[in-house]
C-alpha positions in Angstrom: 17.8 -58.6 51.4 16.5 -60.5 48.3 15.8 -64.4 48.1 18.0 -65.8 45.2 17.4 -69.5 44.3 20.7 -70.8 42.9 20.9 -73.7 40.9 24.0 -75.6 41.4 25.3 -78.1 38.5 27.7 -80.9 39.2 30.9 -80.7 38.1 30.1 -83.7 35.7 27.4 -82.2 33.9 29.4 -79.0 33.2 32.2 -81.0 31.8 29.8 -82.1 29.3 28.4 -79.3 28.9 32.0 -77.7 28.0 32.7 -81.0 25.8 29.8 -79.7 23.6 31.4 -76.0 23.3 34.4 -77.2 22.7 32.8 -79.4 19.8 31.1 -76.7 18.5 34.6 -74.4 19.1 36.3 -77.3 16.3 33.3 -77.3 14.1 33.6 -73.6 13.8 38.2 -74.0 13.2 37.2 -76.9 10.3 39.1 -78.6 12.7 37.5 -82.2 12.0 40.4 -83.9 14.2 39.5 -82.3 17.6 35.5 -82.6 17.0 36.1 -86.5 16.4 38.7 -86.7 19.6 35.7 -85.9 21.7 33.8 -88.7 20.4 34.0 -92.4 21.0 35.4 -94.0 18.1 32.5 -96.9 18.1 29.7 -93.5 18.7 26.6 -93.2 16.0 25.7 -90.8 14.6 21.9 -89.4 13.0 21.3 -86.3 10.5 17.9 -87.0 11.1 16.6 -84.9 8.3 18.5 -87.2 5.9 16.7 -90.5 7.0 18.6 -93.3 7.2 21.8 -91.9 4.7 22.4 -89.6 7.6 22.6 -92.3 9.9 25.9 -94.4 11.0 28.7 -94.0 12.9 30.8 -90.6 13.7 33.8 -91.6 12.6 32.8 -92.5 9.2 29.1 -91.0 8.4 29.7 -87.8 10.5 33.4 -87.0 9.2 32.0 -87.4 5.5 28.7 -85.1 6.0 30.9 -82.3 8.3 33.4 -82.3 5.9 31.4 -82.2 3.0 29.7 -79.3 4.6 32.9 -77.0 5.3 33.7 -77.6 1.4 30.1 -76.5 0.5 30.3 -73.1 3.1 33.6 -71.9 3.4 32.6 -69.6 6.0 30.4 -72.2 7.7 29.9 -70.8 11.2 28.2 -71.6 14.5 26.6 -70.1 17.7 25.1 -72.2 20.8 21.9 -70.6 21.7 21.2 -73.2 24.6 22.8 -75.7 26.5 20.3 -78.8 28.5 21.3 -81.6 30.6 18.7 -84.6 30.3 19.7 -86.4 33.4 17.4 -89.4 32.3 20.0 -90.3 28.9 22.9 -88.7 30.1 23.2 -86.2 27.5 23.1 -82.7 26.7 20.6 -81.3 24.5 21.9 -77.8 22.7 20.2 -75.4 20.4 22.5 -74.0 18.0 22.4 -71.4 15.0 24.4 -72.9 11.8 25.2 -70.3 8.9 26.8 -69.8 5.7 27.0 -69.3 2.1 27.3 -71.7 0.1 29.9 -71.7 -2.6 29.9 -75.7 -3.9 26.9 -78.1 -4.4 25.8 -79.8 -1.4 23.4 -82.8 -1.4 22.3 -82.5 -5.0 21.6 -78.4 -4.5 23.7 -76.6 -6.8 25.5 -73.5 -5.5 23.6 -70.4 -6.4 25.9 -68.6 -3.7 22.9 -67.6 -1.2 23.0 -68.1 2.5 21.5 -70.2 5.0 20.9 -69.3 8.8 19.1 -72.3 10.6 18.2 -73.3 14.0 19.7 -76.8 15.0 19.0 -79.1 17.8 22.4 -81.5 18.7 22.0 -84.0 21.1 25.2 -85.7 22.3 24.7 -88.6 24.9 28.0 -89.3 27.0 29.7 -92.9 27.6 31.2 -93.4 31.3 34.3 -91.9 30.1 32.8 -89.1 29.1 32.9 -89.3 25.1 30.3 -88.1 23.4 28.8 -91.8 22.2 25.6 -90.8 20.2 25.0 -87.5 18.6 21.5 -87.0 16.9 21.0 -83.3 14.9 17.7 -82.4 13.5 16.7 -79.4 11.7 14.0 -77.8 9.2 15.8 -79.2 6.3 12.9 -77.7 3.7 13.9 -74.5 5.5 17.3 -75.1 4.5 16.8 -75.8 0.9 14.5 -73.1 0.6 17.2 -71.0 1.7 19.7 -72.5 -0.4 17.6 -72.7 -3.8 15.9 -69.1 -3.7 12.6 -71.0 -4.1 
C-alpha cells in the first residue's frame, strides 16, 4: 500500500479558481461582455508593462486595451499554464501563454503580420462576493515587440 498525501482545496478557492478559467474561456470567444461580468464594476485594473497608461479601472482601461487587442490579433488565443491561490490577498495567481498574429497596429507597432507567443502572469484578487476586484498582468513586453517588429 502506497502513502499518498492529498491536498484538499476549499470549495471557495476552486470557485475562484474556475472564475479565472472561465475568464480566460471569454477572452479566448472575444466575448468582452462575460470577461467584464466576472469583475466588479468599481475593480482596477494594471498592464504593468504599460506603466501608468495601463493602469485604471476594468471597465474602462481593461475593455479598451482587450479590445484593442482582439482587433490587432484576430486569432488572439490563450492557454493557462498554472493556477495559484495566495491565501494572504485572496487572489489567484495564473501563468498563462497569450498568442497571435497580428494583422492591425497595436500600440504604435505597425502590423508586419508576424506572431507573438508570450508567457503572462494575471493576478486577479476576489471581493467578498467573489468578483474579481483587482487584476494586475505583467509580461516581457521587449519580448513582445521583438516578436512583433522582427528586430
Amino acid at each position: 500500500m502506497s502513502n499518498t498525501t492529498k491536498t484538499t482545496e476549499s470549495i471557495d478557492v476552486l470557485a475562484k479558481k474556475g472564475t479565472c478559467i472561465e475568464f480566460f474561456s471569454a477572452y479566448q470567444d472575444f466575448d468582452i461582455n462575460r470577461m467584464l461580468s466576472l469583475c466588479s464594476p468599481a475593480g482596477d485594473v494594471h498592464f504593468e508593462p504599460l506603466g501608468e497608461n495601463g493602469r485604471g479601472k476594468i471597465y474602462e482601461t481593461g475593455q479598451l486595451i482587450w479590445k484593442a487587442l482582439m482587433d490587432a490579433f484576430p486569432d488572439l488565443d490563450n492557454t493557462v499554464q498554472s493556477q495559484t491561490y495566495l491565501e494572504a490577498d485572496n487572489a489567484v495567481s495564473c501563468s498563462v501563454v497569450i498568442f497571435g498574429k497580428q494583422k492591425k497596429e497595436i500600440l504604435g507597432i505597425p502590423a508586419k503580420g508576424l506572431r507573438f507567443d508570450s508567457e503572462h502572469i494575471f493576478i486577479f484578487r476576489f471581493d467578498d462576493k467573489g468578483k474579481i476586484d483587482k487584476i494586475n498582468i505583467s509580461w516581457d513586453n521587449a519580448s513582445f515587440v521583438k516578436q512583433l517588429t522582427g528586430s
